[in-house]
Backbone as XML, in Angstrom:
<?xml version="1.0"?>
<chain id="A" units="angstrom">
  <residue number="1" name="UNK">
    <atom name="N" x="-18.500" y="38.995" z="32.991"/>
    <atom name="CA" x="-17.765" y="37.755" z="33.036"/>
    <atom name="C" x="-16.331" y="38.073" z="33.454"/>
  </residue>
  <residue number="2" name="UNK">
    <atom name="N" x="-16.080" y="37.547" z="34.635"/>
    <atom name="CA" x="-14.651" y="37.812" z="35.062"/>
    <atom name="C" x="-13.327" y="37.067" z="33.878"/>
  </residue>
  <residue number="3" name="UNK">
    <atom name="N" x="-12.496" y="37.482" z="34.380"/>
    <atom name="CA" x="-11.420" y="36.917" z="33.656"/>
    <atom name="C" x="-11.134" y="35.174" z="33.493"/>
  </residue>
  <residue number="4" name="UNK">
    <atom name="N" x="-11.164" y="34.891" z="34.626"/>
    <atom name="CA" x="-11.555" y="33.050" z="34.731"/>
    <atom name="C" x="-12.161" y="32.657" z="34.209"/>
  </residue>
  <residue number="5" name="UNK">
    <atom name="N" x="-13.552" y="33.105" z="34.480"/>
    <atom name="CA" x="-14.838" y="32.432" z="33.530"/>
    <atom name="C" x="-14.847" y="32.833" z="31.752"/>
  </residue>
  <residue number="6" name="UNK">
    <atom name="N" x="-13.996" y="33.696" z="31.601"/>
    <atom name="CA" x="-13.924" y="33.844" z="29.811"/>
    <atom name="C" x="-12.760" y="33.280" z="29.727"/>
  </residue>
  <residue number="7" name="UNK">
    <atom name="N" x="-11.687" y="32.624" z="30.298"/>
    <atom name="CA" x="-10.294" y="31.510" z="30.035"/>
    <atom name="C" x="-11.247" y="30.543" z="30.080"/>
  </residue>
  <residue number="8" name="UNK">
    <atom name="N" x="-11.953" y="29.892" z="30.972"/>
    <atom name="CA" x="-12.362" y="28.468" z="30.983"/>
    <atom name="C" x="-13.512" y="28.121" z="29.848"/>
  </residue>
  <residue number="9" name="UNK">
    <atom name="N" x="-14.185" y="29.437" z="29.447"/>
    <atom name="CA" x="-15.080" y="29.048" z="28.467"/>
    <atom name="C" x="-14.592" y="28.680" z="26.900"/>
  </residue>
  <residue number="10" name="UNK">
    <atom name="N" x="-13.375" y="29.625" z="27.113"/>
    <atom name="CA" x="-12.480" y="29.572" z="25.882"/>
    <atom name="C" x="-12.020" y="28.411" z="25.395"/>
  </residue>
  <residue number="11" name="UNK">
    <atom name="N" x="-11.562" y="27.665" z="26.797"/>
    <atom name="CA" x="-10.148" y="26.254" z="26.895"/>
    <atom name="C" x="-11.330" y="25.215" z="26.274"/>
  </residue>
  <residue number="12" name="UNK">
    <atom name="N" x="-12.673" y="25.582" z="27.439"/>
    <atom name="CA" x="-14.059" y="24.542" z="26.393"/>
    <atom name="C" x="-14.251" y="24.155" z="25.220"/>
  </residue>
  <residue number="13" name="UNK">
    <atom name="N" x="-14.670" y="25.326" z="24.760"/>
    <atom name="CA" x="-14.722" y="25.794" z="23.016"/>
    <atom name="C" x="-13.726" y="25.393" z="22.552"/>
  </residue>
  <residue number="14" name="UNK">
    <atom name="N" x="-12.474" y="25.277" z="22.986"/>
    <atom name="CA" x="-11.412" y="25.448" z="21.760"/>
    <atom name="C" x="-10.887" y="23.360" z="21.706"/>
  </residue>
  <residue number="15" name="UNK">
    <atom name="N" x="-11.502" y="23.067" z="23.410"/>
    <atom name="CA" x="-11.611" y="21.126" z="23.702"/>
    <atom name="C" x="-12.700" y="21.055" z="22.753"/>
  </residue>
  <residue number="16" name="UNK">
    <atom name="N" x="-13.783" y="21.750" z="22.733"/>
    <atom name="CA" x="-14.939" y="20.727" z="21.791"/>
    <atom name="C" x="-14.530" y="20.863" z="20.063"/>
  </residue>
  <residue number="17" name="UNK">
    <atom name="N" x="-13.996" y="22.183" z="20.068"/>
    <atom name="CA" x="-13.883" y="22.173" z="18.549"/>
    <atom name="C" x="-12.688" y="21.400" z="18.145"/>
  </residue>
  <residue number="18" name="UNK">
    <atom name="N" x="-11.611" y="20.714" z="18.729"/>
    <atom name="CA" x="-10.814" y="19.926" z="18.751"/>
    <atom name="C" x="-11.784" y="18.632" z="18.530"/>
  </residue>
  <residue number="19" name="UNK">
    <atom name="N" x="-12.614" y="18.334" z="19.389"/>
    <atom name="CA" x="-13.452" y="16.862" z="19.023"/>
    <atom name="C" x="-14.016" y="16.415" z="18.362"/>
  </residue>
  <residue number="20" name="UNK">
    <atom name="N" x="-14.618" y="18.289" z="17.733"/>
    <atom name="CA" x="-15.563" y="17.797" z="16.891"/>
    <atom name="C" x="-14.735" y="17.423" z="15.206"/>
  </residue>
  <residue number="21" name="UNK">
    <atom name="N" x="-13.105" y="18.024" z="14.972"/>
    <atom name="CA" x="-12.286" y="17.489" z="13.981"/>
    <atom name="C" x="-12.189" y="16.319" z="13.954"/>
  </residue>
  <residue number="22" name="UNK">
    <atom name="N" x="-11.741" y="15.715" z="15.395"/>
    <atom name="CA" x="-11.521" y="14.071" z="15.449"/>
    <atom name="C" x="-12.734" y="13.421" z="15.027"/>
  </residue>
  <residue number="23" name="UNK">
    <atom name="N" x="-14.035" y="13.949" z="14.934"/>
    <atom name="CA" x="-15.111" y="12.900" z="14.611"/>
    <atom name="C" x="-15.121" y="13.445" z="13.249"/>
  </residue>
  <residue number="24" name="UNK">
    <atom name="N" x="-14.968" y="14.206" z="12.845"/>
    <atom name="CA" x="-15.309" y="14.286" z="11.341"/>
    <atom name="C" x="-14.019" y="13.120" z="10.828"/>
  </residue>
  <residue number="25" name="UNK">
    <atom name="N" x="-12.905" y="13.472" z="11.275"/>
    <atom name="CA" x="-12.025" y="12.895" z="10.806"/>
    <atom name="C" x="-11.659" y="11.537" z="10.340"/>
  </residue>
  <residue number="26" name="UNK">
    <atom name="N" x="-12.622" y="10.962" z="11.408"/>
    <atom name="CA" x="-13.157" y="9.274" z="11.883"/>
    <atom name="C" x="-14.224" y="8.773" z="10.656"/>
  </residue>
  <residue number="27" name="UNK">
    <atom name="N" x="-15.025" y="9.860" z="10.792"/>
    <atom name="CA" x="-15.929" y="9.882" z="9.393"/>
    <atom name="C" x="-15.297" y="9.815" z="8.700"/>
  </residue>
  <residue number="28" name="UNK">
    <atom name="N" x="-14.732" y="10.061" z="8.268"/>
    <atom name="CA" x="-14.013" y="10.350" z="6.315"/>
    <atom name="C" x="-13.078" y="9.305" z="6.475"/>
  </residue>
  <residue number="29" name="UNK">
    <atom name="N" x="-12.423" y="9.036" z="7.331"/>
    <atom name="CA" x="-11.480" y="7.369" z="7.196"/>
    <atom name="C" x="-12.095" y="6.759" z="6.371"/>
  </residue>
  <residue number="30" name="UNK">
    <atom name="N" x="-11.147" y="6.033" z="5.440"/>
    <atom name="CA" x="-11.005" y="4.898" z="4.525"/>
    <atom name="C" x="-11.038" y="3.449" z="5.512"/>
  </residue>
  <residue number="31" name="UNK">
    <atom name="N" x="-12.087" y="2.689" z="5.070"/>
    <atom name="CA" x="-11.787" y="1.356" z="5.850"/>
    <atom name="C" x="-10.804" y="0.841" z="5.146"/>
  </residue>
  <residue number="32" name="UNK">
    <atom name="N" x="-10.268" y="-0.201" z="6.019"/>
    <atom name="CA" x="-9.022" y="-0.905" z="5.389"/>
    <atom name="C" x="-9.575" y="-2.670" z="4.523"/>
  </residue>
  <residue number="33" name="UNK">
    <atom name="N" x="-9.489" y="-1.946" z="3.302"/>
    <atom name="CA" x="-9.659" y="-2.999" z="2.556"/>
    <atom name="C" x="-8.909" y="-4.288" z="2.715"/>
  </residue>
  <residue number="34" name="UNK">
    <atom name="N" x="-9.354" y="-5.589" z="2.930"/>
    <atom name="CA" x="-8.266" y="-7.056" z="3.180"/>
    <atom name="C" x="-7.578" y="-7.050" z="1.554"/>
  </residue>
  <residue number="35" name="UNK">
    <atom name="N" x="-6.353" y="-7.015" z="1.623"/>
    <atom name="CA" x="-5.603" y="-7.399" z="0.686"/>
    <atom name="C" x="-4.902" y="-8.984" z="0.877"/>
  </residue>
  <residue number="36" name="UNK">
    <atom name="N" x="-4.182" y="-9.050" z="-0.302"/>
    <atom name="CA" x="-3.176" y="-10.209" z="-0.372"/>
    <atom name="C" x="-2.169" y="-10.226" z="0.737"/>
  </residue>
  <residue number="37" name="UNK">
    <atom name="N" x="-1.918" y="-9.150" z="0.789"/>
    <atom name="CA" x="-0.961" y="-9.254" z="1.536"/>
    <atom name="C" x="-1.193" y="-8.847" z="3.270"/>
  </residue>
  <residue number="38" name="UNK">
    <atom name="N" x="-1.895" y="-9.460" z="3.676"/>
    <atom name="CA" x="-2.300" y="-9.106" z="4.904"/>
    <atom name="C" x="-2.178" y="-10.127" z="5.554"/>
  </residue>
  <residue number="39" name="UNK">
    <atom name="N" x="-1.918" y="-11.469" z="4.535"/>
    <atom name="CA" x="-0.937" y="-12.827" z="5.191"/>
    <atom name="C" x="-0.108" y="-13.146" z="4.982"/>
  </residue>
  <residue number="40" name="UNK">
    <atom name="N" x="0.641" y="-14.096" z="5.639"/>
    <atom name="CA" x="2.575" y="-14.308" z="5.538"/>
    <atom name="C" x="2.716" y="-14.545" z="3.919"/>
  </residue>
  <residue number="41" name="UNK">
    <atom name="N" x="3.397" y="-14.432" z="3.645"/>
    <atom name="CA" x="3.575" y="-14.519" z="2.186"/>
    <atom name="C" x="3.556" y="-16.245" z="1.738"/>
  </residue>
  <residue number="42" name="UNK">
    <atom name="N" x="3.958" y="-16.849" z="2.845"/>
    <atom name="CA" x="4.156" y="-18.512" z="2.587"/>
    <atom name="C" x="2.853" y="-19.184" z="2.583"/>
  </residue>
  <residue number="43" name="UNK">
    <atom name="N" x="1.434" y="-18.226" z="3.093"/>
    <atom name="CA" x="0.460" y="-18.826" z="2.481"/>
    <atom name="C" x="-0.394" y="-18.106" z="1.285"/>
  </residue>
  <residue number="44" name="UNK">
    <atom name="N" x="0.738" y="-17.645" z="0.775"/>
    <atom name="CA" x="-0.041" y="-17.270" z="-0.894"/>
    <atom name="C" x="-0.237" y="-18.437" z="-2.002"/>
  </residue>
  <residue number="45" name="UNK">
    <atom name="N" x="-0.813" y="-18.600" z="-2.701"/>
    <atom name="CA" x="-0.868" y="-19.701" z="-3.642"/>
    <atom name="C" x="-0.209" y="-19.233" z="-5.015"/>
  </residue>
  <residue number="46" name="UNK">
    <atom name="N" x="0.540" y="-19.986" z="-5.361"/>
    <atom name="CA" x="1.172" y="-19.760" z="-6.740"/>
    <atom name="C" x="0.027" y="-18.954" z="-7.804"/>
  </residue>
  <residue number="47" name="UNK">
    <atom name="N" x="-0.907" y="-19.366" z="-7.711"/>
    <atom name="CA" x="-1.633" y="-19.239" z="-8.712"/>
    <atom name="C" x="-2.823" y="-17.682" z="-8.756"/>
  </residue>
  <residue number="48" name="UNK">
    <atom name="N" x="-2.516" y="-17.342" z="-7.140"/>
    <atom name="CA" x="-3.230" y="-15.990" z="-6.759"/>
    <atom name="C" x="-2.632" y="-15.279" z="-7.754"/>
  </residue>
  <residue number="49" name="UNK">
    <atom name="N" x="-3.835" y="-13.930" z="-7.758"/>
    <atom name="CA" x="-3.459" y="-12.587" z="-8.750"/>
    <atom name="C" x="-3.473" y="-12.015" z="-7.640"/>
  </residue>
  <residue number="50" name="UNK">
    <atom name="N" x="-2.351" y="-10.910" z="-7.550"/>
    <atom name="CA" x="-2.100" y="-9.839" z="-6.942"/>
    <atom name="C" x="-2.650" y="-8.783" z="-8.213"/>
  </residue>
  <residue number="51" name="UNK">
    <atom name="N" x="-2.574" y="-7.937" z="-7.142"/>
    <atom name="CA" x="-2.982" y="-6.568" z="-8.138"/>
    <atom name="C" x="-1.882" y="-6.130" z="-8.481"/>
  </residue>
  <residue number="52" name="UNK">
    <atom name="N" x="-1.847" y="-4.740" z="-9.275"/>
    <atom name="CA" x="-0.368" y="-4.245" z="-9.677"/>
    <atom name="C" x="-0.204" y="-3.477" z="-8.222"/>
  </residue>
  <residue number="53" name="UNK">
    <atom name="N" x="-0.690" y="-2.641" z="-7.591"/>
    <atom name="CA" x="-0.535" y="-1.945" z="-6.228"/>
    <atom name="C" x="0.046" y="-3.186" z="-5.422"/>
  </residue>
  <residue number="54" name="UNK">
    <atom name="N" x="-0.454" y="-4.222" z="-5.044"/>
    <atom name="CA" x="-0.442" y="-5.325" z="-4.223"/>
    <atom name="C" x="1.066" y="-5.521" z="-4.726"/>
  </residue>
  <residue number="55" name="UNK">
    <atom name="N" x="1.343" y="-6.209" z="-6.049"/>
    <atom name="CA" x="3.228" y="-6.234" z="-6.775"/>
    <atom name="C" x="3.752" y="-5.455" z="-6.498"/>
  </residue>
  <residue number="56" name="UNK">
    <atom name="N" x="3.496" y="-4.243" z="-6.035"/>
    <atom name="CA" x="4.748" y="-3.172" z="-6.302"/>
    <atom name="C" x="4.726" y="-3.031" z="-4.622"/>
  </residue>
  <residue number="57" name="UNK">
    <atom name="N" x="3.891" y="-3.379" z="-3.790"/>
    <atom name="CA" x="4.050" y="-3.447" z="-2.171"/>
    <atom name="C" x="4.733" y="-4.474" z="-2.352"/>
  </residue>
  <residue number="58" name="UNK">
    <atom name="N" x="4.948" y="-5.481" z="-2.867"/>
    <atom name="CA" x="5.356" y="-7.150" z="-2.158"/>
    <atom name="C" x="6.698" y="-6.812" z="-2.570"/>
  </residue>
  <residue number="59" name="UNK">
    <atom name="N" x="6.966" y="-6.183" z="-4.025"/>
    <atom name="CA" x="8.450" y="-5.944" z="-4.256"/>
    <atom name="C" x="9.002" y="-4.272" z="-3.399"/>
  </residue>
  <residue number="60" name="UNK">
    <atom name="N" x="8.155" y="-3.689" z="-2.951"/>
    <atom name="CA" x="9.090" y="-2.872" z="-2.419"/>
    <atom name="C" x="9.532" y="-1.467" z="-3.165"/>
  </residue>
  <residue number="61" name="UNK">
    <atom name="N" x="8.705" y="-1.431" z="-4.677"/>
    <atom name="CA" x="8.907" y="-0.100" z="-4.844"/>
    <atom name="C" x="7.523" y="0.263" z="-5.441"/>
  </residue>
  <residue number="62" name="UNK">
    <atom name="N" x="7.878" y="1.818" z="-6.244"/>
    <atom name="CA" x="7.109" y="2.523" z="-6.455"/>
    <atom name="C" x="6.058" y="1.985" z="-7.331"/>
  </residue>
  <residue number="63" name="UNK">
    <atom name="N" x="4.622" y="2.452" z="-7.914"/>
    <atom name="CA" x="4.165" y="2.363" z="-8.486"/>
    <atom name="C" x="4.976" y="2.629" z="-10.402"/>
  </residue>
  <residue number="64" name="UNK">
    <atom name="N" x="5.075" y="3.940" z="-9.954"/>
    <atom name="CA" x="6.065" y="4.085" z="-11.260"/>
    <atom name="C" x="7.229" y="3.070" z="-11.521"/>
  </residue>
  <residue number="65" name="UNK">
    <atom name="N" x="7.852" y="3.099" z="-10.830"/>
    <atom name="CA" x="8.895" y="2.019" z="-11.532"/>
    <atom name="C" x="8.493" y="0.430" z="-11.668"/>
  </residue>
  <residue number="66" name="UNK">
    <atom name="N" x="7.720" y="0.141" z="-10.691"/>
    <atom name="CA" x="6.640" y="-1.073" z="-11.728"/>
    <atom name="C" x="6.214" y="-0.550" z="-12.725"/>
  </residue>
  <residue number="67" name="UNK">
    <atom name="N" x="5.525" y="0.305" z="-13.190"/>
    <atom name="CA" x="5.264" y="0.810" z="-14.770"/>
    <atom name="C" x="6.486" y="0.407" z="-15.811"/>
  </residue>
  <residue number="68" name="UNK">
    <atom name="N" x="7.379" y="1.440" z="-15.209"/>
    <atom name="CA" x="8.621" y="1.527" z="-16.187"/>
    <atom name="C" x="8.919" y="-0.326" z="-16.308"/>
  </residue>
  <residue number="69" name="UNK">
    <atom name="N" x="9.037" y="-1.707" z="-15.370"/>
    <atom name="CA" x="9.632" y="-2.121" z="-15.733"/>
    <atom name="C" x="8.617" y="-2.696" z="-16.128"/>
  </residue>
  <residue number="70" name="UNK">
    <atom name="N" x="7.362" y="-3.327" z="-16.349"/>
    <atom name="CA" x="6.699" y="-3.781" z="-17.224"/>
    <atom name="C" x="6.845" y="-2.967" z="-18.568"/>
  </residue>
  <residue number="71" name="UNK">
    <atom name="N" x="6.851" y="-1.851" z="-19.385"/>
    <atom name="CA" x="6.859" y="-1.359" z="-19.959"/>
    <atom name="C" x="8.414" y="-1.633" z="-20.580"/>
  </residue>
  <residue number="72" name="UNK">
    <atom name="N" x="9.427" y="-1.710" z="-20.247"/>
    <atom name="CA" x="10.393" y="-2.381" z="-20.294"/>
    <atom name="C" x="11.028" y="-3.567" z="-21.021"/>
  </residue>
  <residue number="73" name="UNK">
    <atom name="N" x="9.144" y="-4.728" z="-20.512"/>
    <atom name="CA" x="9.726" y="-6.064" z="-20.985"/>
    <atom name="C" x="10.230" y="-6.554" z="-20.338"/>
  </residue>
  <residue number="74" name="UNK">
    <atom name="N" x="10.626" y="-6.701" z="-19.307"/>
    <atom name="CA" x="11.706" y="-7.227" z="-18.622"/>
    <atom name="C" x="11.125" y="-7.944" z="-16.873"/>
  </residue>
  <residue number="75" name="UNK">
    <atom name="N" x="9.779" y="-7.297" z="-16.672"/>
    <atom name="CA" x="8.810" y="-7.805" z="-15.495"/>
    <atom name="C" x="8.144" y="-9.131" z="-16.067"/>
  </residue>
  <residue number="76" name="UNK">
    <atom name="N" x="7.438" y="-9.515" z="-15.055"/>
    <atom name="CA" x="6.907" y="-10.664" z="-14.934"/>
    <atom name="C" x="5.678" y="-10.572" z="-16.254"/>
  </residue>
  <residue number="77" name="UNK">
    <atom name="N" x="5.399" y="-11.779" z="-16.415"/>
    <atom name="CA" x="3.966" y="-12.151" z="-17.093"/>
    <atom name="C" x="2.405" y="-11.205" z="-16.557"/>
  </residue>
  <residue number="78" name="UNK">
    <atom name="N" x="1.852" y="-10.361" z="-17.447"/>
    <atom name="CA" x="0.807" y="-9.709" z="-16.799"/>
    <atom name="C" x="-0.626" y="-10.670" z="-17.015"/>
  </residue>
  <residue number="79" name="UNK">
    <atom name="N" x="-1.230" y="-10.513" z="-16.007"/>
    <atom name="CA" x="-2.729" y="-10.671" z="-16.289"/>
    <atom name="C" x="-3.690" y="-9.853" z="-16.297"/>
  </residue>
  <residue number="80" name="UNK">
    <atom name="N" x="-4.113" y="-9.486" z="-17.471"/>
    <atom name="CA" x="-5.307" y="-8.677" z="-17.772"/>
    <atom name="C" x="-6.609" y="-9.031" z="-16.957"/>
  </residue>
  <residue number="81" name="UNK">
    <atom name="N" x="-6.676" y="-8.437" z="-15.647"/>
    <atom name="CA" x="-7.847" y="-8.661" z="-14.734"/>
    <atom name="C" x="-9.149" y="-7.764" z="-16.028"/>
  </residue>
  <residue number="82" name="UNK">
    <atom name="N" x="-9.426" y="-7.078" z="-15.963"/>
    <atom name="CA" x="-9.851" y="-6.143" z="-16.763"/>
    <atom name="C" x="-9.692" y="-4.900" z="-17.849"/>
  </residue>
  <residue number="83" name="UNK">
    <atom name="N" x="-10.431" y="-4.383" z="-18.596"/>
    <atom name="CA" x="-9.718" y="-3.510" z="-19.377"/>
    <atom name="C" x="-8.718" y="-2.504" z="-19.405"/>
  </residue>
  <residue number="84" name="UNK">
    <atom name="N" x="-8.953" y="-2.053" z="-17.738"/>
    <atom name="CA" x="-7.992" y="-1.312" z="-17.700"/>
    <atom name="C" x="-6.994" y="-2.100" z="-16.327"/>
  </residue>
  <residue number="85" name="UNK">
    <atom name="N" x="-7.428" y="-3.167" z="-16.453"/>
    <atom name="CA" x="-6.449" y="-3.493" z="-14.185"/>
    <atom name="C" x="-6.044" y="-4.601" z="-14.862"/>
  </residue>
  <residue number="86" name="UNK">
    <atom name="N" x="-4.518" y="-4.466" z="-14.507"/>
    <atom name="CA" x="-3.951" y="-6.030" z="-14.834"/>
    <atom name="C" x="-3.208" y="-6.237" z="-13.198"/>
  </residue>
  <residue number="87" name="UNK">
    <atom name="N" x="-2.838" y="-7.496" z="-13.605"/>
    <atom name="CA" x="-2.584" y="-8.330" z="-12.133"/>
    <atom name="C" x="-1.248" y="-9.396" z="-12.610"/>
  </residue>
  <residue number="88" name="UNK">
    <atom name="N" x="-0.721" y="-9.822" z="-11.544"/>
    <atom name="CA" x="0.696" y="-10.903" z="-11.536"/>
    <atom name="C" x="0.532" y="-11.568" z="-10.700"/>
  </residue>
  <residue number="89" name="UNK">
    <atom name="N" x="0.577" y="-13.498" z="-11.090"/>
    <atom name="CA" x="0.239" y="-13.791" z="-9.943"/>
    <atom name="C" x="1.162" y="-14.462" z="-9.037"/>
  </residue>
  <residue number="90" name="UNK">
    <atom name="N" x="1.488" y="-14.314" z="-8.156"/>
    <atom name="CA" x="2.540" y="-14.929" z="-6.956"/>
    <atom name="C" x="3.413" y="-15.877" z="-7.758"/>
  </residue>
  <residue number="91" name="UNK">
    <atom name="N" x="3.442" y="-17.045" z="-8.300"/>
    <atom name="CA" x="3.895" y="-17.433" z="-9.589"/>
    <atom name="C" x="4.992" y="-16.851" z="-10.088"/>
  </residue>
  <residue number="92" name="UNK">
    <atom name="N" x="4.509" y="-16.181" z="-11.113"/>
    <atom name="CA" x="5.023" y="-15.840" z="-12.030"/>
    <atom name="C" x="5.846" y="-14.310" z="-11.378"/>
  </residue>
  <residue number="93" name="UNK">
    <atom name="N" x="5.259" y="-14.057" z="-10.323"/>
    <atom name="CA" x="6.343" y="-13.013" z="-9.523"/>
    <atom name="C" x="7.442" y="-13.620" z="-9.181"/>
  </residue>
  <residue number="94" name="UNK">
    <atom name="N" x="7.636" y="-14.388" z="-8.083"/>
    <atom name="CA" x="8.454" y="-15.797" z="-7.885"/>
    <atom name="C" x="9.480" y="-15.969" z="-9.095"/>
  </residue>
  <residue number="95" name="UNK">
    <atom name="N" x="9.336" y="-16.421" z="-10.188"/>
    <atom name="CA" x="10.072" y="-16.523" z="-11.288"/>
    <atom name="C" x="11.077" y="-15.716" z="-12.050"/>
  </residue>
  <residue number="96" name="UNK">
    <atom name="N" x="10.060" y="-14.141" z="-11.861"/>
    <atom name="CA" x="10.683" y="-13.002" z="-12.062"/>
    <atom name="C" x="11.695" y="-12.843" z="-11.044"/>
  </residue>
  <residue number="97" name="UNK">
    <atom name="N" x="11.743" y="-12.862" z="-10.158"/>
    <atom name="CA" x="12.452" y="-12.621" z="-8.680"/>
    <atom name="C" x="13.645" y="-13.647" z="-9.054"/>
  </residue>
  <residue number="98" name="UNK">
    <atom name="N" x="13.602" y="-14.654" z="-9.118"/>
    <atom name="CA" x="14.346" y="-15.504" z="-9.704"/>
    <atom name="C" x="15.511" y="-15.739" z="-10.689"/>
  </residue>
  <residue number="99" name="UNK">
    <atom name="N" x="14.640" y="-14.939" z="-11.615"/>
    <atom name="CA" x="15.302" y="-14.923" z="-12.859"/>
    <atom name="C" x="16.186" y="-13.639" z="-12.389"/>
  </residue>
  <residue number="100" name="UNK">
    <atom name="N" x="16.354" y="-12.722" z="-11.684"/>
    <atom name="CA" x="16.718" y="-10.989" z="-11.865"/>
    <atom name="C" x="18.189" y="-11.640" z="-10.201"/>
  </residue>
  <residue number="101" name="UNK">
    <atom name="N" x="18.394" y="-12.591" z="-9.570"/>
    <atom name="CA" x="19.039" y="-13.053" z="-8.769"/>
    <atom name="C" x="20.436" y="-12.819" z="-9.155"/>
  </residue>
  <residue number="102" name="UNK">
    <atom name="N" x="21.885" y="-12.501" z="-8.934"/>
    <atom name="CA" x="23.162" y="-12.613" z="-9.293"/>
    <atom name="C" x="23.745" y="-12.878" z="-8.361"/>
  </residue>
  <residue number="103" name="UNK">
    <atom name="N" x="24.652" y="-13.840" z="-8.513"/>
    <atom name="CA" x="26.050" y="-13.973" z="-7.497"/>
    <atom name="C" x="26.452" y="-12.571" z="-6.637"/>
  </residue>
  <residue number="104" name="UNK">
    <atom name="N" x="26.486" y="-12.734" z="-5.587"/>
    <atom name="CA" x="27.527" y="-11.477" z="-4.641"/>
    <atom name="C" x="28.615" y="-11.704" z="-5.602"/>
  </residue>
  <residue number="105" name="UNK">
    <atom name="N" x="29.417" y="-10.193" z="-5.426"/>
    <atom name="CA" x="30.850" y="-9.730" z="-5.574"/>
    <atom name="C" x="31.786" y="-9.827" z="-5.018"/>
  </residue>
  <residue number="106" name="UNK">
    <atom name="N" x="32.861" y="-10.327" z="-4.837"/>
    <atom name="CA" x="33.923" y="-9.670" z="-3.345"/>
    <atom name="C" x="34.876" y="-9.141" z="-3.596"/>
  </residue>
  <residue number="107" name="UNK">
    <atom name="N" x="35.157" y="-8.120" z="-2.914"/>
    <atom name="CA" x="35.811" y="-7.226" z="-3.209"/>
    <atom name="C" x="36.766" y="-7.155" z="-2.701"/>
  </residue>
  <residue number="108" name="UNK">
    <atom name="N" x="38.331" y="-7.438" z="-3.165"/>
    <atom name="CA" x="39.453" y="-7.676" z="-1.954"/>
    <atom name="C" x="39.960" y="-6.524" z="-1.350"/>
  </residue>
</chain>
C-alpha cells in the first residue's frame, strides 16, 4: 500500500468514526419535553401550575436559590403537586413578583 492509499484510508476511518459518534449521539438525545413556558407568557392562565424548574426558569435563577427562598418564607404560595413535586401557579407568582417591587433610587 503506497503512501496515498494508507492517508486516504486513514482520512475514511477517522470520517466514519466521526459519524458513527454523531449517530450515537442523536440516539441518546433527550427529546424536548413541551413545557409552560414554551408560550408568551401573556397566554399563561392565572391559575396554571408551573413546576418548581419551570419558576425558577420564568424568574431567572437558580434552582437553589428558589429552594433557599421558599425555605425562607418569603416565596410565593406552594402547591403540593405530589409527595415529593410541588408547583406555583402563574398567580400567585405574579403576586409574589409584586409584592418584592420597590421604588428606583436617585442618586444625585
Amino acid at each position: 500500500m503506497t503512501f496515498l492509499e494508507h492517508e486516504h484510508h486513514r482520512s475514511h476511518r477517522a470520517q466514519r468514526k466521526h459519524e458513527k459518534q454523531v449517530r450515537r449521539r442523536e440516539r441518546h438525545a433527550k427529546p424536548h419535553r413541551p413545557s409552560a413556558l414554551d408560550r408568551p407568557l401573556s397566554m399563561l392562565l392565572d391559575s396554571q401550575v408551573l413546576t418548581f424548574f419551570e419558576w425558577c426558569q420564568l424568574n431567572r435563577f437558580s434552582e437553589r436559590s428558589g429552594r433557599r427562598i421558599l425555605r425562607s418564607g418569603s416565596g410565593p404560595p406552594v402547591v403540593q403537586l405530589t409527595k415529593q413535586r410541588i408547583g406555583i401557579t402563574v398567580g400567585a407568582n405574579k403576586a409574589w413578583q409584586a409584592s418584592r417591587e420597590r421604588a428606583p433610587t436617585l442618586t444625585p
